[in-house]
TORKOL-283857 format. One record per residue (C-alpha): residue in one letter; z, y, x. Coordinates in steps of 0.001 Angstrom, whole numbers, padded with zeros to 6 digits, always signed. Layout:
# residues N
AZYX ...
This chain:
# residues 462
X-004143+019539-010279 X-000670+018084-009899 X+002134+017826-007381 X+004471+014471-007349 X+007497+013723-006075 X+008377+010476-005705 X+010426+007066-004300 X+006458+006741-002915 X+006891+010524-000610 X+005330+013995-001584 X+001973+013724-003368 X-000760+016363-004671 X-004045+018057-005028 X-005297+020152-002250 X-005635+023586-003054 X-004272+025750-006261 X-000855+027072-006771 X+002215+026856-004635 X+004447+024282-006635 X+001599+022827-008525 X-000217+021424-005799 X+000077+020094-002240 X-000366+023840-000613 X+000038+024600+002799 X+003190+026311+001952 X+004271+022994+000159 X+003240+021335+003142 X+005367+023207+005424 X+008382+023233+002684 X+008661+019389+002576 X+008135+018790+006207 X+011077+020950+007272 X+012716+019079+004765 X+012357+015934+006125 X+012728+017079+009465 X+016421+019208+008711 X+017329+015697+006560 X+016383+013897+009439 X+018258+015777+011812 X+021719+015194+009923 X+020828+011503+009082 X+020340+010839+012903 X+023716+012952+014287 X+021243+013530+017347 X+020604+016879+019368 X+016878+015586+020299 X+015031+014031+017732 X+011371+012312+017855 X+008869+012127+015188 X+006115+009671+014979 X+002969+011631+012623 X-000233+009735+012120 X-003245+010553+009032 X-006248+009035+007539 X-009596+010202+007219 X-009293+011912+004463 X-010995+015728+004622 X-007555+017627+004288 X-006093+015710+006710 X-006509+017950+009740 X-005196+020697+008216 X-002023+018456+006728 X-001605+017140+010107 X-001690+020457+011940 X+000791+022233+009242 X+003393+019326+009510 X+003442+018764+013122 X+003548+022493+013944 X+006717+022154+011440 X+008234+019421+013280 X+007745+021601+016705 X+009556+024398+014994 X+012638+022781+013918 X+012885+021481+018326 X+011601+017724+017350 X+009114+016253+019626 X+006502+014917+018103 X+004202+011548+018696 X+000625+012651+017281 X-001491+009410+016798 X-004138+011403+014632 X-006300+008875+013189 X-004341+006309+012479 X-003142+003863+009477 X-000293+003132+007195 X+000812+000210+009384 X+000167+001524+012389 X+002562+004450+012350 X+005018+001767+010969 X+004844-000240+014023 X+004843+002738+016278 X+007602+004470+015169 X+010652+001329+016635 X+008067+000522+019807 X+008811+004813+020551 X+012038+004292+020026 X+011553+007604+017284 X+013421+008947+014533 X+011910+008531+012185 X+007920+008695+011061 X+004993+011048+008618 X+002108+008884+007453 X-000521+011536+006023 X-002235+009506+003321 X-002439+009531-000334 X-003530+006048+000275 X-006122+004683-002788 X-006130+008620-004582 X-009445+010486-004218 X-010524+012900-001773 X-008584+016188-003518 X-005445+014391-002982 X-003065+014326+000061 X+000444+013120+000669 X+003396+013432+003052 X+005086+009558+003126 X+008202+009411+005076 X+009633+006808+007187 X+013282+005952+009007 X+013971+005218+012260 X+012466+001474+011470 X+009365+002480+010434 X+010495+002154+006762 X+010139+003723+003907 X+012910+006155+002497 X+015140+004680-000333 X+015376+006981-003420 X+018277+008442-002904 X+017395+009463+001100 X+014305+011043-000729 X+016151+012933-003247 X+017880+014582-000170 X+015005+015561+001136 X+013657+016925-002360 X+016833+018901-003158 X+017010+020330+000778 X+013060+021665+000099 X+013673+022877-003579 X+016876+025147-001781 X+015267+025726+001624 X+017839+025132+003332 X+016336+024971+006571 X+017327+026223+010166 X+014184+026353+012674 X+014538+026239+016615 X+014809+029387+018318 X+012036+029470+021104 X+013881+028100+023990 X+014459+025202+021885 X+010903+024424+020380 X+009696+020860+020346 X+006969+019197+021701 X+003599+017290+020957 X+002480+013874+022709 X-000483+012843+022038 X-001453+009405+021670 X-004682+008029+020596 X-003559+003821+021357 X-001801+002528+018727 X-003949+001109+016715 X-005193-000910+019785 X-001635-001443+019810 X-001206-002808+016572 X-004318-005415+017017 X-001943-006736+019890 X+000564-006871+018223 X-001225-009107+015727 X-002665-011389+017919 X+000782-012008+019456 X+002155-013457+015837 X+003347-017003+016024 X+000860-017867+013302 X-002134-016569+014647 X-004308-018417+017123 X-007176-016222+018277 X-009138-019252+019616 X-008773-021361+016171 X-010308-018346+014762 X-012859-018191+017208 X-014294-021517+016904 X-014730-020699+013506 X-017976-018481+013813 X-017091-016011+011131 X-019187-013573+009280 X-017759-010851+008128 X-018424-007541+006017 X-016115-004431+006164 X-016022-001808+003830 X-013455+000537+004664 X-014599+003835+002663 X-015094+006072+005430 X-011735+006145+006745 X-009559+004654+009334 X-009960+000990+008297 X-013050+001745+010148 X-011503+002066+013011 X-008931-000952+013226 X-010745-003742+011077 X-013536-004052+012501 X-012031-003457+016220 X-008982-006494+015123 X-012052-008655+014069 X-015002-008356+016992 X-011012-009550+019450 X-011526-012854+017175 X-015508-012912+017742 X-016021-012117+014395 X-019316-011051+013492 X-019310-007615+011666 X-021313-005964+009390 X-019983-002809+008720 X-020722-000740+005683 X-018676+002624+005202 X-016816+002399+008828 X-017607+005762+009734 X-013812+007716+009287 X-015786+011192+007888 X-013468+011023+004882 X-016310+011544+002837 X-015354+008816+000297 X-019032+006987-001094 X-017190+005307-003982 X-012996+005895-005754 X-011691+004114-003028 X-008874+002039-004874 X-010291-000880-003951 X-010960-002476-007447 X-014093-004388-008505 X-015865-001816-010524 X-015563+000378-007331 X-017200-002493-005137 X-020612-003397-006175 X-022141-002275-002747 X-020295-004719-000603 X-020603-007298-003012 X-024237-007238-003005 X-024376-006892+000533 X-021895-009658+001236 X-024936-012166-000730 X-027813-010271+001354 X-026193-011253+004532 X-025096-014325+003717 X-021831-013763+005065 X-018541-015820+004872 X-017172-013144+002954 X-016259-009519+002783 X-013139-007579+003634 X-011999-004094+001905 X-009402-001615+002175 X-007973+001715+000947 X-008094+004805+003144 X-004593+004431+004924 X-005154+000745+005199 X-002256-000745+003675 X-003777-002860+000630 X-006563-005156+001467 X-008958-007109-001125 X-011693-009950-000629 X-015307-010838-001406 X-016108-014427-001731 X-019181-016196-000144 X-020942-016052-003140 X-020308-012156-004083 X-017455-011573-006247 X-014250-010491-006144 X-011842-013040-004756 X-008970-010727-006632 X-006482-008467-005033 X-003904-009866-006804 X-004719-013310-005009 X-004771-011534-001130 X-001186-011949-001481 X-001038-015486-002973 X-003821-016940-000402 X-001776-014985+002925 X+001668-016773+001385 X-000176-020234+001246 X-000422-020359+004949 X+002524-018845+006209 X+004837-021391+003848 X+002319-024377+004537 X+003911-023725+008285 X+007125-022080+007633 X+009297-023036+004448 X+010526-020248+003327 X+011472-017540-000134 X+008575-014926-001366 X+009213-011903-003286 X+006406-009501-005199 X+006601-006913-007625 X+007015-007477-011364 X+003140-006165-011639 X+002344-008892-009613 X+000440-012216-010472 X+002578-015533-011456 X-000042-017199-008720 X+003029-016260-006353 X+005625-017820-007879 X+003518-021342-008436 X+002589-021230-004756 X+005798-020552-003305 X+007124-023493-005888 X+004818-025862-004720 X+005927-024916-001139 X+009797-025731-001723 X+010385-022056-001667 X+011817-019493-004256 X+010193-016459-005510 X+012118-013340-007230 X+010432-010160-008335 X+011059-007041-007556 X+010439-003226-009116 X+007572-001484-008104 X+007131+000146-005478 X+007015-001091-001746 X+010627+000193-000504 X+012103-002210-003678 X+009747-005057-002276 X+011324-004960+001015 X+014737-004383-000090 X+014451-007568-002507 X+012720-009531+000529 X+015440-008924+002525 X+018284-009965+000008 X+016341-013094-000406 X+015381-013756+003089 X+012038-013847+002313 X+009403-014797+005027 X+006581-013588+003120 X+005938-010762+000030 X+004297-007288-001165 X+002268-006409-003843 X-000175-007709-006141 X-002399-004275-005262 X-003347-006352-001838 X-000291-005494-000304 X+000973-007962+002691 X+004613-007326+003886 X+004978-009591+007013 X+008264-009395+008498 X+007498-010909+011544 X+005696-008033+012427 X+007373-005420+010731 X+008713-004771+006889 X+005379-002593+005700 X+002213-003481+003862 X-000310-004029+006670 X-004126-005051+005901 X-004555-006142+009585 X-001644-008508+009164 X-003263-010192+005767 X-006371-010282+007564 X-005111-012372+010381 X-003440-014963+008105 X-006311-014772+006084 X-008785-015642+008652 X-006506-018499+010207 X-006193-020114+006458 X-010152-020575+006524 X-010158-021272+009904 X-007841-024329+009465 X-008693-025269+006111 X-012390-025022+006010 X-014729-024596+003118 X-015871-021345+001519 X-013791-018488+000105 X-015659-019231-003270 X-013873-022740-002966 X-010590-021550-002008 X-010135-019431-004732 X-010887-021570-007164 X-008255-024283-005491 X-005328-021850-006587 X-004099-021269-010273 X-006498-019497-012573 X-004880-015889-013543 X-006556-013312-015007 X-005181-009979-015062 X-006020-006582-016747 X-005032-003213-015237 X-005494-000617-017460 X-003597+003040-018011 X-003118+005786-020296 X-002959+009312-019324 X+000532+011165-019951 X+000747+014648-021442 X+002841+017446-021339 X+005880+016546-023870 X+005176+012788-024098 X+008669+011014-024227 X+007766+008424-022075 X+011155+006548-021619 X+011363+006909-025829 X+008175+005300-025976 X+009291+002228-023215 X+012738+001510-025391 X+010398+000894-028783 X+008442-001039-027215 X+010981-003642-025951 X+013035-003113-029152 X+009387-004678-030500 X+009617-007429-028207 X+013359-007853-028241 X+013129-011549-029167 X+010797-012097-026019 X+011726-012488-022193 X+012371-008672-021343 X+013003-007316-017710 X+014007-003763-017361 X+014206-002915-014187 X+011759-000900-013728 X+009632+000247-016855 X+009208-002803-019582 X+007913-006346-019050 X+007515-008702-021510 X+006845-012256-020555 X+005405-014050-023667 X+004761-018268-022921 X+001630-018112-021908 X+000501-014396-020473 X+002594-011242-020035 X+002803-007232-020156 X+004165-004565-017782 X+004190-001307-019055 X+005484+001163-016544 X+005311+004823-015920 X+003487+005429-012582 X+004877+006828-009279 X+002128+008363-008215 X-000313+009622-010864 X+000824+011214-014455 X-000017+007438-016440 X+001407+004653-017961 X+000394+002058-016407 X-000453-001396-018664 X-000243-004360-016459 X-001349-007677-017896 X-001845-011148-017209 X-003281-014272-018875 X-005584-017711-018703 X-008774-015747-019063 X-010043-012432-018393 X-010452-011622-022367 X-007071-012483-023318 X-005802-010209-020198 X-008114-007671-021526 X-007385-007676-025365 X-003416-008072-024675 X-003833-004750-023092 X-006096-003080-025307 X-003510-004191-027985 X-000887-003030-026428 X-001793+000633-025916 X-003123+000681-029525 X+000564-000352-029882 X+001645+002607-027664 X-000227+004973-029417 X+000852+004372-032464 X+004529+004548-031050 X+004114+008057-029358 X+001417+009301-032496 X-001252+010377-030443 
């Protein structure tokens, strides 16, 4: 059972110890922390908060907890309920609000739970805004609303129908191009709120849909990081169907991942890579993606005219790098598509849109396109931390190892070697290293890693 606090928002186990996991009283404590930070940040009297959640089984009671919280420090409050990670993003500029609360711990399983905190943009907080916030919750320095004074709650259950206008209205998306196309489609969205908008964006481009885990219960029926060894139900299904291909996504709806014609994983890493083909094929234009990300980016937006730069991990360092290199398209290898023309967030119903307009226009199968782009392999692999572990010791042997490689550190280690590369980096939100890797085939991606955390062991001695 663990609590986080992060650049990525407020993170933890339901249930347990005040402190140690994401209580109600933690709840409340980081709420009114947000909302007393917000309230100086802003210099306003009246203040409006935009709170939407996933499906996830704690997240009435998260929702309630925070939003009553809001209410007693006088903010009025915008209560989409069910609602995504993008969606809450867009709402929060179109309401004119404050700032926003998504209630998601996006791909964790269902004991987790997670307060993630956005600006009056519908951004996320920079690390420095959420060390505020952290130090104003550790003091409780907090000042609620006599009664006279109490906020309110709006309710408003439209957004996400919202959002799929809002999509249909980008300049590259032609609804009727899509149309003619006669897709086939299967949606797994793990019983959350990907259920809800997916399948609702694709039946406004006559997409046939199959859906398989649509139903927002927040009963999970697989780890819903959407990874292949999570994903052999919609694979299969995808083949039984005989459908053009199949469309996944995490709980809160902000990474998205593919299955090819033929049944197999089209690669999360490449979501990214095929949504940045189209947009630069019509705009020209920079890219930026995390240093975890695949070097499929960089070739595409090459072969474009364009210029890619990397950026550290984690989406508020994606967006800030985006914007310092005017970048028309970026995110994260995870299956994370940051559109600006919409809005500076990771939004699966944006990537879908592109996505479907690239086959539309280009033709073939998703089998075929994937094999048109550069073959990377990459290996994603992790080592638990424990109490005591010097993890920042560990990270400076390791690039004194490498020294006489191509070493960023920015954010954790990488080590680009001529032909593959590492990232070893300590995670925002779960207690692991995380060991990134990428290479020409799947067993060279593989064995770097495994090599490298028999390295890493052997640095830390356990």
């Amino acid at each position: 059972m663990t609590l986080i606090k992060s650049i990525s928002g407020i993170r933890g186990t339901i249930g347990g110890k005040t402190n140690d996991n994401l209580t109600p009283i933690d709840t409340v404590k980081f709420a009114a922390a947000y909302g007393t930070w917000l309230k100086d940040y802003s210099k306003k009297d009246k203040l409006k908060v935009v709170v939407g959640r996933d499906a996830r089984l704690s997240g009435e009671m998260i929702q309630n907890l925070v939003v009553s919280t809001l209410v007693g420090l006088g903010i009025e409050v915008i209560d989409l309920d069910l609602s995504t990670t993008p969606t809450v993003e867009i709402a929060v500029p179109l309401e004119k609000a404050d700032g926003g609360i998504i209630l998601t711990a996006s791909h964790n399983p269902k004991q987790w739970n997670a307060l993630k905190l956005l600006n009056e943009k519908g951004e996320f907080l920079d690390a420095a805004q959420g060390a505020v916030i952290l130090e104003i919750a550790e003091k409780e320095e907090f000042d609620f609303s006599e009664v006279d004074d109490l906020g309110s709650i709006t309710k408003n259950d439209a957004y996400i129908d919202i959002h799929i206008d809002e999509v249909l209205n980008l300049s590259l998306v032609d609804a009727e191009t899509i149309k003619k196309a006669k897709f086939k489609v299967v949606v797994d969205a793990v019983n959350s709120t990907g259920g809800i908008a997916i399948p609702k964006l694709l039946e406004a481009f006559d997409v046939e849909v199959i859906k398989l885990y649509c139903d927002p219960t927040g009963h999970f029926p697989h780890n819903p990081e959407p990874l292949k060894e999570h994903l052999g139900d919609i694979c299969d299904l995808v083949v039984k169907e005989k459908a053009d291909f199949g469309i996944v996504v995490d709980p809160d709806v902000d990474r998205l991942a593919f299955i090819t014609n033929d049944g197999e994983m089209f690669g999360e890493e490449y979501t990214l890579v095929a949504c940045a083909d189209y947009v630069l094929g019509k705009t020209k234009g920079n890219t930026v993606s995390n240093l975890s990300s695949s070097r499929a980016l960089r070739d595409i937006t090459e072969k474009h005219g364009g210029t890619y730069e990397a950026s550290a991990v984690g989406e508020v360092n994606v967006v800030t790098k985006m914007k310092e290199n005017k970048a028309i398209i970026g995110g994260e290898g995870n299956g994370g598509i940051i559109y600006p023309e919409s809005h500076y967030g990771r939004d699966s119903l944006v990537g879908t849109a592109l996505f479907l307009m690239l086959m539309a226009e280009r033709g073939g199968t998703v089998r075929e396109l994937r094999d048109s782009y550069p073959g990377y392999f990459m290996s994603k692999k992790k080592i638990q931390l424990t109490p005591g572990l010097d993890v920042d010791g560990i990270l400076t042997a390791m690039a004194d190892k490498y020294k006489n490689e191509d070493i960023t550190t920015i954010d954790g280690v990488k080590i680009d070697f001529p032909e593959n590369w590492v990232h070893l980096r300590k995670s925002n939100t779960e207690p692991i290293i995380r060991i990134y890797t990428e290479a020409k085939s799947q067993s060279e991606a593989d064995n770097l890693a495994d090599r490298i955390i028999e390295e890493i062991k052997a640095v830390a001695g356990i």
